[in-house]
MARTILO-55833 format. One record per residue (C-alpha): x, y, z. Coordinates in pm, whole numbers, plus 50000, padded with zeros to 5 digits. Example, Ala and Ser with C-alpha at 12.3 -4.5 7.8 and 13.67 -1.06 7.14 Angstrom:
<pators>
512304955050780;513674989450714;
</pators>
This chain:
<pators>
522994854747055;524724821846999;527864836747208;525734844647452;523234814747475;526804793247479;527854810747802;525024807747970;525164771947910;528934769348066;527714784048344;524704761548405;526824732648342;529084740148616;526094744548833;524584709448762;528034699348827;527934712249164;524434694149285;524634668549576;522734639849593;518974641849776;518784624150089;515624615850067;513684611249766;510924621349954;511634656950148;511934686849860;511344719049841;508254731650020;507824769650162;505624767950466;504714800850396;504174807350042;504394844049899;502084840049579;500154873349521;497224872849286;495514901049060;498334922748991;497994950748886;501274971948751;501195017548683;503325045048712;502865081848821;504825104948582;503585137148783;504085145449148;500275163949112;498445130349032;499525115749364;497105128249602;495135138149351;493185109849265;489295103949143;487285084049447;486135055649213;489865049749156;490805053049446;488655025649620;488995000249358;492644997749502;491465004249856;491484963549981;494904958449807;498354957549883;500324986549729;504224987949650;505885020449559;508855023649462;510535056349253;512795054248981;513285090348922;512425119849189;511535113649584;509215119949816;507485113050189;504715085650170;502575088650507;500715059150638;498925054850954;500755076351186;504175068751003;505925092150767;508405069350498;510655086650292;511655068849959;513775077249687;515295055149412;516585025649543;513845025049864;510365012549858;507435010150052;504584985350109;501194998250180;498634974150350;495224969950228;492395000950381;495275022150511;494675055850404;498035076350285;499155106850032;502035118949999;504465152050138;507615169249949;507405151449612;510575166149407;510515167849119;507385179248967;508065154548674;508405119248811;508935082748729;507305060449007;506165030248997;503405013249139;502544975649195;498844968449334;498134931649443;495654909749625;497174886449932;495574872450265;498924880750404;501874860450552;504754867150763;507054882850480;504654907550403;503854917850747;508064926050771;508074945250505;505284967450561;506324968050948;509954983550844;508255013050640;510395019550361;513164991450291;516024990750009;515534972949708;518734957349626;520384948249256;519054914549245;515774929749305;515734953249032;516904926648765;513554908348883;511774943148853;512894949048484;511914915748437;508854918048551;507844948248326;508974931048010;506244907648142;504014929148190;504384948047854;504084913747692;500754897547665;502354863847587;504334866947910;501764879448162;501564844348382;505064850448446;504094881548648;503094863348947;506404844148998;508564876848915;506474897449166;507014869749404;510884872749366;510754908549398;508754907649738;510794879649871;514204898849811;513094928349970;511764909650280;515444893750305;517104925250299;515254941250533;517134961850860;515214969151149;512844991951213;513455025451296;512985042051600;510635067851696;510835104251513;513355119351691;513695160251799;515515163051478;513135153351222;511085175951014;508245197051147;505845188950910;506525151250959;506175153751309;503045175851252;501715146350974;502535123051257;500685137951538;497275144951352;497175108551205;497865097851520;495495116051683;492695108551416;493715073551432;493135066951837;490045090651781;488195070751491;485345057051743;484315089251761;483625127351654;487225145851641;486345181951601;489195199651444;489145227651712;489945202451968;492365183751756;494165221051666;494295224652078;495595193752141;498485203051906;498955238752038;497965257451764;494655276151586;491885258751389;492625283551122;496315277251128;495885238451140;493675239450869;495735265350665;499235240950696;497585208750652;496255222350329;499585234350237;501265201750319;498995175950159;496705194549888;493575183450064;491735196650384;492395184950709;488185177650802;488485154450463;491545137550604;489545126950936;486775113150744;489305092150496;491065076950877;487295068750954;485885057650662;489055034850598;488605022750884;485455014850794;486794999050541;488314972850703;485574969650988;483554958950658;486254934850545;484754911650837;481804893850780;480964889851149;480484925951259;476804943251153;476544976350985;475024993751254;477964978151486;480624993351262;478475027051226;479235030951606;482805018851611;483925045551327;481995074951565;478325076351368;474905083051548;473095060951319;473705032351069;471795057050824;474375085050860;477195060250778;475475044450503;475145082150376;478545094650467;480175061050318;478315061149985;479175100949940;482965090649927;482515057149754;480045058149549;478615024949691;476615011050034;479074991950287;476604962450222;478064967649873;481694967749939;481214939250146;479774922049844;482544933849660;485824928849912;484914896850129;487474887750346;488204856550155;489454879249844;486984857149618;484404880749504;480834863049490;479764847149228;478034874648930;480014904849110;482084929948958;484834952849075;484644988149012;486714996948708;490505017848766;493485015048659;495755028848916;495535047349241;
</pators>
């Protein structure tokens, strides 16, 4: 350890040797645009069938968070919006807060991925990130990874969490390459297919999308459409339309300014009553509730809880 410690110091040394003088004693080190995310929260998934497979109450404690994925063993597709993002080792992706995703192709059945769930009013940084879809995490970024598990794992070093996540977020957002094009003729059916349904069920969310009219717009049967999207995902495509709706709901809710019954006819209802109804059936909770719970400052009000979960 002494060998070791020793080195280090050499090396520091011939840093502080290297310093210039200030020239002002007055202008440091300030980041216009801080990256500081708060409430982390740090999981893994060790099987591809827990993915999309998740309880409700679970799943909306995590719904007004940011969530980073990234494997360390095993791939996958990750579909947001109307995107599909294909990570692997090495790649990650950065989900932003009520976007509704699951996951396609998970190999192998056993898996090692790891998730990161945090709070953030956003900044520039994280808008690049998520914008690129999935983006490489480099070597410097996976020393501040490991670092940041021994963190968390260590009750005496959990403040350090928030600096460590920081690093990892800001490396990633400085290696990122431009966004990819559209799919092209020579991607994947069933990405294309994902694709063109969330798309479709995205533009449609201000109203009713019957799934005979969406299987018609893509050329194919209700039956058929229902029978592949169930074979893709592991859930049913009429529950998928509702989850594009009600997270869109979601983040209709997020703002203070808009009125239930306002939102109720933005997401496609006839009445506030059968939103309030549809909403509480998949969260277990009133929108007036979630917008107790999730205002759009992050603070919750004073006396509230969040819903207990550990993961997504």
């Amino acid at each position: 350890m002494q060998v070791v410690q020793k080195s280090a110091l050499r090396r520091l040394s011939a840093q502080v040797n290297e310093l210039r003088e200030p020239v002002s004693s007055w202008a440091g080190c300030n980041p216009s645009d801080p990256l500081n995310p708060k409430n982390i929260l740090i999981f893994s998934r060790l099987q591809s069938k827990h993915l999309n497979n998740r309880p409700r109450s679970i799943a909306m404690d995590n719904h007004h968070r940011y969530v980073w994925i990234m494997p360390a063993r095993g791939e996958g597709e990750v579909c947001v919006d109307s995107g599909v993002n294909r990570i692997k080792p090495g790649k990650c992706v950065l989900i932003r807060p009520f976007r509704p995703h699951f996951y396609l192709n998970v190999r192998p059945r056993s898996i090692r991925w790891l998730f990161i769930t945090f709070e953030h009013e956003g900044n520039v940084k994280l808008d690049k990130i998520n914008a690129l879809g999935t983006n490489s995490v480099g070597r410097a970024a996976l020393g501040y990874i490991a670092d940041l598990l021994r963190a968390w794992s260590n009750p005496a070093k959990e403040g350090m969490c928030q600096a460590l996540l920081t690093l990892v977020l800001e490396e990633v957002a400085n290696q990122a390459s431009p966004a990819p094009g559209p799919l092209s003729r020579h991607s994947d059916s069933n990405e294309i297919l994902v694709s063109r349904i969330n798309r479709y069920g995205i533009e449609n969310r201000h109203r009713h999308l019957a799934i005979a009219e969406l299987a018609k717009l893509l050329g194919m049967s209700p039956s058929y459409l229902r029978a592949r999207f169930q074979a893709l995902t592991g859930r049913s495509i009429g529950r998928h339309l509702r989850d594009l709706k009600l997270s869109h709901a979601c983040e209709l809710l997020h703002d203070n300014h808009l009125q239930i019954s306002e939102i109720a006819e933005l997401c496609g209802y006839d009445s506030p009553f059968v939103f309030s109804r549809a909403f509480r059936t998949h969260y277990n909770c009133t929108p007036t509730e979630f917008r107790n719970l999730h205002p759009k400052s992050g603070e919750l009000p004073k006396g509230s809880e969040l819903p207990k979960g550990s993961g997504l």
